[in-house]
PyMOL commands that place a pseudoatom at each C-alpha (Angstrom):
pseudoatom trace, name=CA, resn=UNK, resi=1, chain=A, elem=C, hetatm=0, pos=[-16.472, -34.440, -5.734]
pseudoatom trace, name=CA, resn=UNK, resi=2, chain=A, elem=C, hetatm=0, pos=[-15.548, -31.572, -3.067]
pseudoatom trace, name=CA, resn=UNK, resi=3, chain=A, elem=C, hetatm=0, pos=[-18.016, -30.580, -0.819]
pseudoatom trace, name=CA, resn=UNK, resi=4, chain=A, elem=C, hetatm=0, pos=[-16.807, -27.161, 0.719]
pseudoatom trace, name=CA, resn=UNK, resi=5, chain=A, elem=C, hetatm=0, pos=[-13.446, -28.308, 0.433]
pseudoatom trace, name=CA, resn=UNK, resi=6, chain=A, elem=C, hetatm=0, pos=[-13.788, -31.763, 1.852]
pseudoatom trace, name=CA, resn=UNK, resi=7, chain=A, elem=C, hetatm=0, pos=[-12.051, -34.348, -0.121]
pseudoatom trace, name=CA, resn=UNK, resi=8, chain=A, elem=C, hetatm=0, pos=[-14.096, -37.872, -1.398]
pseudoatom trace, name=CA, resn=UNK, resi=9, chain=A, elem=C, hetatm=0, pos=[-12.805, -40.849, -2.124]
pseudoatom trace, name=CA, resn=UNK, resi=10, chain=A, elem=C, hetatm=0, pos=[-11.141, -41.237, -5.669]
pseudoatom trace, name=CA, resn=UNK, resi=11, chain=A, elem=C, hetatm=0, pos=[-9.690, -37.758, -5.478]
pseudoatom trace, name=CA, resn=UNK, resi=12, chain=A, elem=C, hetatm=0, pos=[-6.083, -36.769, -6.135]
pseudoatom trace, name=CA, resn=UNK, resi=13, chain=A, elem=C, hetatm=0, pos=[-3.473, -36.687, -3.410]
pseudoatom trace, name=CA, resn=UNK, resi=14, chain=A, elem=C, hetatm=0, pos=[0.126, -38.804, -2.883]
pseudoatom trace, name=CA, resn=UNK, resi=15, chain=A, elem=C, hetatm=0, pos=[-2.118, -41.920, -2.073]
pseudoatom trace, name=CA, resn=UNK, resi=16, chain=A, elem=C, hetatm=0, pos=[-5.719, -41.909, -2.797]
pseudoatom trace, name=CA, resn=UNK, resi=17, chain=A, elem=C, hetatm=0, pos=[-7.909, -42.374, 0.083]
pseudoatom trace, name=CA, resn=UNK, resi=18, chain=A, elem=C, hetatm=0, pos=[-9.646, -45.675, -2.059]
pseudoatom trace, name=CA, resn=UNK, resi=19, chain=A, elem=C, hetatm=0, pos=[-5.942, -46.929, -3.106]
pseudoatom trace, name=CA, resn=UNK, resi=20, chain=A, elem=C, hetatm=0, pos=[-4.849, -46.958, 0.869]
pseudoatom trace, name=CA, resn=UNK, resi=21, chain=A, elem=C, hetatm=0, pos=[-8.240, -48.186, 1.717]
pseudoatom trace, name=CA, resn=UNK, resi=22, chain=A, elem=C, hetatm=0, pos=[-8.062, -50.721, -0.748]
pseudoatom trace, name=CA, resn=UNK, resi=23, chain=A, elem=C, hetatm=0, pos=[-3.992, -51.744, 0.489]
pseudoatom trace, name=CA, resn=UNK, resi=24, chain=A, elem=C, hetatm=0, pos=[-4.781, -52.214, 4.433]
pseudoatom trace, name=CA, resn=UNK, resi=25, chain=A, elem=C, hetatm=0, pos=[-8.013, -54.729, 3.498]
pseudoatom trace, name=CA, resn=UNK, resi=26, chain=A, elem=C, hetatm=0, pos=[-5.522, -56.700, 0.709]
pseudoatom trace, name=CA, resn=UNK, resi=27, chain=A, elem=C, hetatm=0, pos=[-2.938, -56.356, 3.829]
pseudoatom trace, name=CA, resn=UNK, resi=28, chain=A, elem=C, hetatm=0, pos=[-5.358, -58.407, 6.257]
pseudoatom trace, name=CA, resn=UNK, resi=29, chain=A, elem=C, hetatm=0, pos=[-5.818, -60.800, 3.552]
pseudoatom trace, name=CA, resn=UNK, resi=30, chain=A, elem=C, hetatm=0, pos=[-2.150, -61.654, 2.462]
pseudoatom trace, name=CA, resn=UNK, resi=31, chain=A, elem=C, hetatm=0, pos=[-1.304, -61.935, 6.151]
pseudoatom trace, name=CA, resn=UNK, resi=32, chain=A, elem=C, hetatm=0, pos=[-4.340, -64.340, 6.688]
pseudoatom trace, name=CA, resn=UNK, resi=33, chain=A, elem=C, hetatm=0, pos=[-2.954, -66.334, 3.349]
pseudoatom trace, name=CA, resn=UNK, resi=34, chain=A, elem=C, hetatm=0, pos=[0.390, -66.213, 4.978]
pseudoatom trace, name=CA, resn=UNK, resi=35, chain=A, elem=C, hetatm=0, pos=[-0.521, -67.455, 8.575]
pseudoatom trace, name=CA, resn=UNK, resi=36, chain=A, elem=C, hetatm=0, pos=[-2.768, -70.523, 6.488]
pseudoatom trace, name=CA, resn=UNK, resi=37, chain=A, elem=C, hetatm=0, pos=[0.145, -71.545, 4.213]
pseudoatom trace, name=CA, resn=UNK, resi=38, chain=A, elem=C, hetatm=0, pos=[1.734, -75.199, 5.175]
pseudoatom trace, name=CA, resn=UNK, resi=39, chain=A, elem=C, hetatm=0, pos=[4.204, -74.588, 2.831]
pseudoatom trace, name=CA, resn=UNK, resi=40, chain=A, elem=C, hetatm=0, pos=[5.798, -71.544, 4.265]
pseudoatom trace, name=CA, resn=UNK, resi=41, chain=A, elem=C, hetatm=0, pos=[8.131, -71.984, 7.528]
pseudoatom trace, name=CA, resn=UNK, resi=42, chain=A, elem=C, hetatm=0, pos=[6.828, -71.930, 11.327]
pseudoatom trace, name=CA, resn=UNK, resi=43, chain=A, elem=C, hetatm=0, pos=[8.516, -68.770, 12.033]
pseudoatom trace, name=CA, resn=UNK, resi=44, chain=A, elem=C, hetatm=0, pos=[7.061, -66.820, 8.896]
pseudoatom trace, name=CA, resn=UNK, resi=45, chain=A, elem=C, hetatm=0, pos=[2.930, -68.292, 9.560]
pseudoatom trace, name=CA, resn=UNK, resi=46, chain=A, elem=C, hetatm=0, pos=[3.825, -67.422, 13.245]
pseudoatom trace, name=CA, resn=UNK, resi=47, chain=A, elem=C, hetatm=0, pos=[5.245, -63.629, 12.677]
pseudoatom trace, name=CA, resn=UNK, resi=48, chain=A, elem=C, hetatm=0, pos=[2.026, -63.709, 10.256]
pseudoatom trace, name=CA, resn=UNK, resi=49, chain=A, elem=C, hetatm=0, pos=[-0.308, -64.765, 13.245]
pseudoatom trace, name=CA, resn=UNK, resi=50, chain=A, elem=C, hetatm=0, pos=[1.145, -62.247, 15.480]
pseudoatom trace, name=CA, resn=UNK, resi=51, chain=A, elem=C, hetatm=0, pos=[0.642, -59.386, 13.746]
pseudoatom trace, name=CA, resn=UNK, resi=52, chain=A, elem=C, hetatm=0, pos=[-3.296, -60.432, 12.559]
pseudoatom trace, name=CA, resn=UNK, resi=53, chain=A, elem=C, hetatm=0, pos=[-3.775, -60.304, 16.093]
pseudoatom trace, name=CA, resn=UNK, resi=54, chain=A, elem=C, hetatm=0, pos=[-4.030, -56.322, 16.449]
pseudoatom trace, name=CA, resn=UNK, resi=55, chain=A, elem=C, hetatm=0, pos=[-4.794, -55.876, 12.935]
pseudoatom trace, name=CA, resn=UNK, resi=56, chain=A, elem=C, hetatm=0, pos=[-7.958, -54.690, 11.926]
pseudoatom trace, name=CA, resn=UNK, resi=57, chain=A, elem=C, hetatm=0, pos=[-10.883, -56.769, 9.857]
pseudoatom trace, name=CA, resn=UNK, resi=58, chain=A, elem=C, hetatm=0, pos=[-11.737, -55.727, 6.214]
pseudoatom trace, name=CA, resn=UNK, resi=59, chain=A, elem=C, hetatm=0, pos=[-15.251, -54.509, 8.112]
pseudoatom trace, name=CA, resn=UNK, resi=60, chain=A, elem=C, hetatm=0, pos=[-13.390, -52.493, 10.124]
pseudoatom trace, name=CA, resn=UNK, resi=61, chain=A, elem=C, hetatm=0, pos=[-11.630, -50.685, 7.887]
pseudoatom trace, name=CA, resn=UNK, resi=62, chain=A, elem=C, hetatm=0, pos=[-14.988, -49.708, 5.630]
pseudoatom trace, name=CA, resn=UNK, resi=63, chain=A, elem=C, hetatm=0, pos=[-16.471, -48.903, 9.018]
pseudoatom trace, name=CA, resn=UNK, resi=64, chain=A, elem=C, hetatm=0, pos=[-13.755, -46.127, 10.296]
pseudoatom trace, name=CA, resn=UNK, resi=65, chain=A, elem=C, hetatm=0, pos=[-14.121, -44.777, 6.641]
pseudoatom trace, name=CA, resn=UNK, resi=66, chain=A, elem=C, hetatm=0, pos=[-17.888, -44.518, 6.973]
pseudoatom trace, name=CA, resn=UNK, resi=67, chain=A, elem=C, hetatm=0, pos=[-17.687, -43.148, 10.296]
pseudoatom trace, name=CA, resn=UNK, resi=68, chain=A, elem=C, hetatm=0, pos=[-14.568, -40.454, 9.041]
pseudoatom trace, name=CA, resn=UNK, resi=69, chain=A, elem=C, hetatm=0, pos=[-17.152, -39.796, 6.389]
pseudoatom trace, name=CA, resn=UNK, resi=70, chain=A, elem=C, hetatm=0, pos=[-19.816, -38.940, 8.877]
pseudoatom trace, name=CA, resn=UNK, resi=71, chain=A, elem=C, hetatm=0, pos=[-17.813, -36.699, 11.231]
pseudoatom trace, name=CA, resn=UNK, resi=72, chain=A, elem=C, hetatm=0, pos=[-16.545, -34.466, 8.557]
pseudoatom trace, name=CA, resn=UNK, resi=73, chain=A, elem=C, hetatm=0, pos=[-20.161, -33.915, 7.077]
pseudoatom trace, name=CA, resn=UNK, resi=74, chain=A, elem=C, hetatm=0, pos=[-21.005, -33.019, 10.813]
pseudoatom trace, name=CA, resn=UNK, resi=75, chain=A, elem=C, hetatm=0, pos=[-18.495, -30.847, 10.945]
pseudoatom trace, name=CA, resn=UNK, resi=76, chain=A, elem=C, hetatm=0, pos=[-19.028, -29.424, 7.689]
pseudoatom trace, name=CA, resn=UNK, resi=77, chain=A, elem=C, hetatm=0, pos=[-22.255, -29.056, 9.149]
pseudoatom trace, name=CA, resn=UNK, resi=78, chain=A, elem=C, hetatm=0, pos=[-21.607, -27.474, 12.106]
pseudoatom trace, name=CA, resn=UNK, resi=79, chain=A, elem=C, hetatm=0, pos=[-19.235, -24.725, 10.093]
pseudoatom trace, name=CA, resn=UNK, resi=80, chain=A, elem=C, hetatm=0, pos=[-22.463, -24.191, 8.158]
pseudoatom trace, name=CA, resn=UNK, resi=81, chain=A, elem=C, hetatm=0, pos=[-24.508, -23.384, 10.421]
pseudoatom trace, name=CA, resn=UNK, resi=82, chain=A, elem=C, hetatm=0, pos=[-22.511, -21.750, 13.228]
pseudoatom trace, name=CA, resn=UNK, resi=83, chain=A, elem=C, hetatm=0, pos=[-19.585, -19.829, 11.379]
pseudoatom trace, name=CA, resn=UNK, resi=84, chain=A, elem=C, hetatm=0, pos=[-16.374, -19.916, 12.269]
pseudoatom trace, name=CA, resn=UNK, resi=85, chain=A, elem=C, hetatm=0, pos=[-14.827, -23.154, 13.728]
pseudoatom trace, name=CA, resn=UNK, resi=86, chain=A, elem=C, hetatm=0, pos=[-11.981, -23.710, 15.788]
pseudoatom trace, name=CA, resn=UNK, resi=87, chain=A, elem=C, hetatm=0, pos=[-8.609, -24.124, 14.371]
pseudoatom trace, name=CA, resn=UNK, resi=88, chain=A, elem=C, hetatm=0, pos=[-8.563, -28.006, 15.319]
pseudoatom trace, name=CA, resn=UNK, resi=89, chain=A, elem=C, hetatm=0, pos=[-12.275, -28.611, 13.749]
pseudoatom trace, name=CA, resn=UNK, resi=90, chain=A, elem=C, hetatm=0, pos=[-11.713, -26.558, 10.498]
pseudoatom trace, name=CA, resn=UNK, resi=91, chain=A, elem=C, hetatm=0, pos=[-8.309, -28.061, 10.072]
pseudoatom trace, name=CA, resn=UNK, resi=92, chain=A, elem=C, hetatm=0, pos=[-9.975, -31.794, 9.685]
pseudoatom trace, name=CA, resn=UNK, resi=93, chain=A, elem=C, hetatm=0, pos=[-11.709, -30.434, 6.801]
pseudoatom trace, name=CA, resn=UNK, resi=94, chain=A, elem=C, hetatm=0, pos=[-8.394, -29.584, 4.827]
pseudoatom trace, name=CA, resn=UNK, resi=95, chain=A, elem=C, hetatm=0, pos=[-6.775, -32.963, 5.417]
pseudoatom trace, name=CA, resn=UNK, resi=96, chain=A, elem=C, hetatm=0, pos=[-7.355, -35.891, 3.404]
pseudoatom trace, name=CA, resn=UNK, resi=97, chain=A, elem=C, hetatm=0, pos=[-9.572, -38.942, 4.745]
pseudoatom trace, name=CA, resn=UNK, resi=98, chain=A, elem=C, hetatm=0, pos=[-7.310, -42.170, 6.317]
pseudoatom trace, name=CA, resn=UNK, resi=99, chain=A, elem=C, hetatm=0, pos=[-9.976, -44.525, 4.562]
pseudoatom trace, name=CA, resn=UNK, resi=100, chain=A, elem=C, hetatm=0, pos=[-12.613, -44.189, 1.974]
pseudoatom trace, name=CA, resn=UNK, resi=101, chain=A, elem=C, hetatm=0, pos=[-16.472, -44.989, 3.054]
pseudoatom trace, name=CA, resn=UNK, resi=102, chain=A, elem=C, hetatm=0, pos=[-17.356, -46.615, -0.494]
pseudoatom trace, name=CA, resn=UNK, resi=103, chain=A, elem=C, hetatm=0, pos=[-17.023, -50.073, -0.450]
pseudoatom trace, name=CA, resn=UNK, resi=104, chain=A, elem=C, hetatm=0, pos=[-16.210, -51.794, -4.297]
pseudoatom trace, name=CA, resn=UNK, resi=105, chain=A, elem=C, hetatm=0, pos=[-18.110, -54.884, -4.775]
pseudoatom trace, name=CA, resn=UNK, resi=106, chain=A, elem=C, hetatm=0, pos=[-13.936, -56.298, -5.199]
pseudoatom trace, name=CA, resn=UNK, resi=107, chain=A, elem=C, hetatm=0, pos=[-12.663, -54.881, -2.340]
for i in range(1, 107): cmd.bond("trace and resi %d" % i, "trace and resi %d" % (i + 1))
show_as sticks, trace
zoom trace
């Protein structure tokens, strides 16, 4: 669905906002597997460890989609109902979303 010409999730574009959504959160968990596996060496649960550390949670993720979500309906909004924008404002309305807001039940 495009609502004046903002993108939702699903729609078509080098990487789909869902399929990169759905990558970082199956990122966080293969990491977690990694850091949890005995079998694997030190060095690789370690490196594994390391980089959970600044990674973001699977609620995260949804969240900053939700929130990306909300900002560009406000400024949708705000073109709506006060004309023109500013370059910087209107041009977030022609790019596509980092994450999607719609959380699968298998995410």
């Amino acid at each position: 669905m495009v609502l004046l010409g903002i993108k939702s999730c699903g729609e078509h574009s080098m990487t789909m906002t869902d399929e990169r959504t759905r990558s970082v959160v199956h990122t966080e968990a293969f990491l977690r597997d990694l850091a949890r596996d005995p079998s694997l060496p030190p060095s690789i649960r370690e490196r594994a460890k390391g980089l959970l550390r600044h990674y973001p949670s699977q609620d995260q993720i949804w969240q900053a989609g939700r929130l990306e979500a909300l900002r560009r309906e406000e400024v949708a909004t705000l073109g709506a109902t006060h004309g023109s924008l500013t370059p910087a404002l209107a041009s977030w309305l022609l790019t596509d979303p980092l994450f999607c807001s719609d959380q699968p039940d298998n995410a």
